[in-house]
KOLGU-782526 format. One line per field, with one value per residue (C-alpha): residue number from 1; chain; residue in one letter; x, y, z. Coordinates in steps of 0.001 Angstrom, whole numbers, always signed. Layout:
N
i <- (NUM  ...)
ch <- (A  ...)
aa <- (A  ...)
xx <- (X  ...)
yy <- (Y  ...)
zz <- (Z  ...)
END
This chain:
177
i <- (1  2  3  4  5  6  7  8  9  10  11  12  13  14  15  16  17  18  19  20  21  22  23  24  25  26  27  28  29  30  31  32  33  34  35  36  37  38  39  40  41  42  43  44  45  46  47  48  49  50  51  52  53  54  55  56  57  58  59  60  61  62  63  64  65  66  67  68  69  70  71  72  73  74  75  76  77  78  79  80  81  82  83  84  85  86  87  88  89  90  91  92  93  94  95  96  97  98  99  100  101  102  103  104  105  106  107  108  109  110  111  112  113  114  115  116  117  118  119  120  121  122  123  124  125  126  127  128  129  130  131  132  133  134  135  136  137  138  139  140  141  142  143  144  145  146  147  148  149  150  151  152  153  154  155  156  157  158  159  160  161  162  163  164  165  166  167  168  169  170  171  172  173  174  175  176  177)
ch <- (A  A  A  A  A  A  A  A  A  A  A  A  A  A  A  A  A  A  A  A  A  A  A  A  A  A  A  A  A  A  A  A  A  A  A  A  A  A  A  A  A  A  A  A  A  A  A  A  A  A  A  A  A  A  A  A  A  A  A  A  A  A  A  A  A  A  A  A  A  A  A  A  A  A  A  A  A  A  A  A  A  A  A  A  A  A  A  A  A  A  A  A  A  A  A  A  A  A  A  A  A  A  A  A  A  A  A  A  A  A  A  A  A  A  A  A  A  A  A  A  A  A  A  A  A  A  A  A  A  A  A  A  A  A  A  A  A  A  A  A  A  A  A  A  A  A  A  A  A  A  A  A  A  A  A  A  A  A  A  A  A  A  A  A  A  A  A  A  A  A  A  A  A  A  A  A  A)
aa <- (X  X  X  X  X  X  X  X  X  X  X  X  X  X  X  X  X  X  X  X  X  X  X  X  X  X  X  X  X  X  X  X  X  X  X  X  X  X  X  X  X  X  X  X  X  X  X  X  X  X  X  X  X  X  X  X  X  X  X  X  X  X  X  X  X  X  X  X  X  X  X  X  X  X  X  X  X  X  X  X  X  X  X  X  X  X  X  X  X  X  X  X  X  X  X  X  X  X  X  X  X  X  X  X  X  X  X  X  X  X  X  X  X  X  X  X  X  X  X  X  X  X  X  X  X  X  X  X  X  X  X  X  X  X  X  X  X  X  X  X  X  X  X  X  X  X  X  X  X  X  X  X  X  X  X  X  X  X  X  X  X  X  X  X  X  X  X  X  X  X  X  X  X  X  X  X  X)
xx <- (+0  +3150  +5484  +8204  +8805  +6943  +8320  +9595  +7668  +7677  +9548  +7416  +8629  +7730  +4156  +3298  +4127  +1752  -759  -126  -690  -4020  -5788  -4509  -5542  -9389  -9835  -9319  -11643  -14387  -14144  -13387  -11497  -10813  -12414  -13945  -16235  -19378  -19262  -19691  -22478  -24219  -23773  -25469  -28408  -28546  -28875  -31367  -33565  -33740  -34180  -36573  -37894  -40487  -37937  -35912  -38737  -39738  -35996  -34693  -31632  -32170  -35123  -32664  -29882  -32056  -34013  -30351  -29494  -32395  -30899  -30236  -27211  -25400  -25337  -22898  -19502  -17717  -19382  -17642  -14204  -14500  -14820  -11903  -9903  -10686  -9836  -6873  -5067  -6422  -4573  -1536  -953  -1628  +1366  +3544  +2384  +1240  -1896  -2459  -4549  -2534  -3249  -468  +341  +2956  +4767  +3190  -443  -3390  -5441  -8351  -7007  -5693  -9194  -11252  -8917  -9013  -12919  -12914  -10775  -12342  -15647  -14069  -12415  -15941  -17557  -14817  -14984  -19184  -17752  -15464  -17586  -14629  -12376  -8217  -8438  -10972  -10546  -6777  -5526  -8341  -8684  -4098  -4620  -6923  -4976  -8294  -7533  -9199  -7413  -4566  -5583  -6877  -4053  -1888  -4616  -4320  -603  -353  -2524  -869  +2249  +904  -1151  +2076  +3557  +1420  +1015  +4540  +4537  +2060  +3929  +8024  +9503  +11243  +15083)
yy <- (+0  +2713  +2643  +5150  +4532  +7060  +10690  +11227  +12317  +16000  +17054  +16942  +20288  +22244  +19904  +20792  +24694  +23668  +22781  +25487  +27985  +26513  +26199  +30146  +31074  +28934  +30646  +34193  +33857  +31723  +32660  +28870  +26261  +22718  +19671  +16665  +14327  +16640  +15954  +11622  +13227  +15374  +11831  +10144  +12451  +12600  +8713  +8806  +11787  +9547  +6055  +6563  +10029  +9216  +8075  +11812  +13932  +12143  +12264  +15087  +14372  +14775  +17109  +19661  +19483  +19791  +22568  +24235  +22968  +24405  +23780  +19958  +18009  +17908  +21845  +21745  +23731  +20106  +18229  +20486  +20539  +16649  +15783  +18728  +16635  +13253  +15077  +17151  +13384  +11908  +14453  +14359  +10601  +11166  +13688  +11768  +8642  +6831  +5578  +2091  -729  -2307  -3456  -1603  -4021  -5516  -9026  -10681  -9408  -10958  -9300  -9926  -9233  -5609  -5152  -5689  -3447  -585  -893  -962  +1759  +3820  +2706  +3787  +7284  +8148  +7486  +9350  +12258  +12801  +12173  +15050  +17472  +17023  +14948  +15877  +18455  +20837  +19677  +19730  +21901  +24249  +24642  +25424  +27192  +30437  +29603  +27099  +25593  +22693  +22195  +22281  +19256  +17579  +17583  +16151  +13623  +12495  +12549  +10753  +8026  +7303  +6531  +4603  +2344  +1928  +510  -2718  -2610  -1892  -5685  -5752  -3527  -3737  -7168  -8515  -9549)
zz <- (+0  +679  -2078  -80  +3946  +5903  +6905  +10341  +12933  +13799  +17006  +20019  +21051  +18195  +17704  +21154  +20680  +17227  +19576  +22285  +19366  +18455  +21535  +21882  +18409  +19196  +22873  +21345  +17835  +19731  +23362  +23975  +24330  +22565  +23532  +22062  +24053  +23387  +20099  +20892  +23366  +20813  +18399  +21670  +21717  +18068  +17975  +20704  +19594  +16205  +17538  +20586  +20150  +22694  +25479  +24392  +25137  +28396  +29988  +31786  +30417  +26898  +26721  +28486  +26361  +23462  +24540  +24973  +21451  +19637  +16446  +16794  +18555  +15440  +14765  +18106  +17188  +19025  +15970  +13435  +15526  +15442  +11979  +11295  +13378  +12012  +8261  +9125  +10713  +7708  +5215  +7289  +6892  +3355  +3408  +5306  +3593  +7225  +5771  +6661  +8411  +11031  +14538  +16995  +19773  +21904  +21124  +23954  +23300  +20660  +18450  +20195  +23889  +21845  +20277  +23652  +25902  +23367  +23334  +27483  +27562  +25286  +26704  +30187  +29065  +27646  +31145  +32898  +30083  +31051  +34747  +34433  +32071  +29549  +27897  +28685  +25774  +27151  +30957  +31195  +28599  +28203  +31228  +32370  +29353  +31060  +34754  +35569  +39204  +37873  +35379  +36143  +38978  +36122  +34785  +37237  +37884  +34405  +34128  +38009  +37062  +33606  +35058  +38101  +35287  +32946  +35486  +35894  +32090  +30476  +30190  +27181  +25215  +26389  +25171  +27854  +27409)
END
């Protein structure tokens, strides 16, 4: 499928200035910051107001957030951030010629042990994201972004817990010698 081997990677120092520059450049022409989990909520709601319409209008839940979303879930400025996202990673693996279907994993893990912790975990992150009102990207670095308290202990929460958890999981991915 890739005729040439793939560019390098940019430098992490100058990809997280990148990023630094965006979440500055989003907070000053839209008054906010990045984030992504309302847009799998507004997909939620969307999914919900079409399947069981019923069930939508009769829940507090969802007959709030779509009397606050007059215009439908999927108008939601996190829907349009989203699928910029999902394009802009999909043109820059065309660039750098990273397109491919391929299962990352350690040596020691299967396909379907891979398959069923990246569903739990994503399952899990999405739990913790509605938790948390926010994902890491509008939680954490929103938030250390405008001097947030909060998010700046979301941040070290996140950051403390990773490493605690690599720990008893380094084993997956680190062959051992």
């Amino acid at each position: 499928m890739m005729s040439e081997a793939p560019k390098k990677y940019m430098n992490p120092y100058l990809a997280g200035f990148f990023l630094g520059f965006v979440l500055l450049a989003a907070i000053y022409i839209t008054g906010r910051g990045l984030g992504a989990s309302g847009a799998f909520k507004s997909v939620v709601i969307q999914s919900v107001n079409s399947v069981a319409p019923d069930h939508a209008d009769n829940t507090a839940y969802y007959a709030d957030y779509n009397a606050s979303h007059p215009d439908g879930p999927m108008k939601s400025w996190l829907v349009f951030e989203v699928l910029g996202v999902l394009i802009g990673a999909f043109l820059s693996a065309v660039a750098s010629n990273r397109v491919a279907l391929k299962l990352e994993k350690g040596p020691g893990v299967k396909n379907r042990t891979r398959i069923i912790a990246a569903i739990f975990g994503g399952a899990l992150f999405g739990f913790g994201s509605q938790l948390g009102r926010g994902c890491t990207s509008g939680s954490a670095l929103s938030g250390m972004a405008v001097m947030s308290f909060g998010g700046i202990i979301t941040m070290l929460a996140i950051f403390g817990m990773a490493y605690m958890t690599a720990y008893f999981f380094k084993s997956l991915w680190i062959k051992k010698q």
